[in-house]
N, C-alpha and C positions, 0 to 999 in steps of 0.2 A: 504494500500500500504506500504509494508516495504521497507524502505530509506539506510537499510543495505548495497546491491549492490551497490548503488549512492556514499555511502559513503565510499568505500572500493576504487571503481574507483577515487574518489577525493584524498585519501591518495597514492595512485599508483601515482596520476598528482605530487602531493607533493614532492613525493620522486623522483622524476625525475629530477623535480627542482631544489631542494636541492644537488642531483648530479651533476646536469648542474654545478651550481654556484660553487661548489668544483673543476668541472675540469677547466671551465672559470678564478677560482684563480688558479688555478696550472699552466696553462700556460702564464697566467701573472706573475705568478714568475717567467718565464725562457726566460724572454723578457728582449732584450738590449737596454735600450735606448738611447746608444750612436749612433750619425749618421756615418755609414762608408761609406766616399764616395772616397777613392783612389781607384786605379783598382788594387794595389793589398788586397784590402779587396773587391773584387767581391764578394767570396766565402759568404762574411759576410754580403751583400747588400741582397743575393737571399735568404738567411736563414732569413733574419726580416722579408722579405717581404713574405715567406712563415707560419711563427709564426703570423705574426700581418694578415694577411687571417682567420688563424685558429682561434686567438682570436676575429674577427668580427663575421667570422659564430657563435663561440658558445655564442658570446654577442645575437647575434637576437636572434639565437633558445633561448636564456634564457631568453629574454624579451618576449617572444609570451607565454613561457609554465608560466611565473607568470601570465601573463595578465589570459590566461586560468585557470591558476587555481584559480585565485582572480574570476572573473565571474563565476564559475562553483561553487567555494564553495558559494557566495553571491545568488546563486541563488537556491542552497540546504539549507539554512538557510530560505530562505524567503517557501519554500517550508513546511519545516518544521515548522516553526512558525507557518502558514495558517493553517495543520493540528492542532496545538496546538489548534489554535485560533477556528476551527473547533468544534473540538472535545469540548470545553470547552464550547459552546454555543447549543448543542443539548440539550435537556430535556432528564433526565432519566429516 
């Protein structure tokens, strides 16, 4: 069984991730943490509360695609290893 495809699909999870967490910091850079609470800073109530939306969604989706790819890769190591271990105990 070649682990090739398994592993090409794990590095694709990777790179997704590693994208997540790059835009996840970008828009935590452009987050105010000041509280604006006069009505005339409405404008500035409805814009945190649309950035801090967007940085919740992309905190989960970045917590599921590690979680996933930490399970996926531990479980193509174990995978892997067993072949090792396999292969290593046949008679020649």
């Amino acid at each position: 069984m070649n682990l090739m495809p398994f592993t090409l699909a794990w590095l694709v999870l990777l790179v997704i991730a590693i994208v997540m967490g790059i835009y996840r910091q970008a828009l935590g850079r452009h987050e105010d943490e000041t509280v604006h609470l006069g009505a005339s800073e409405a404008a500035m109530v409805s814009q945190q509360k649309s950035l801090a939306k967007k940085i919740e969604s992309a905190g989960r989706w970045l917590r599921w695609l590690v979680a996933l790819t930490l399970v996926y890769g531990v479980v193509l190591l174990a995978v892997y290893l067993h072949r090792v271990w396999i292969e290593g105990a046949m008679p020649r």
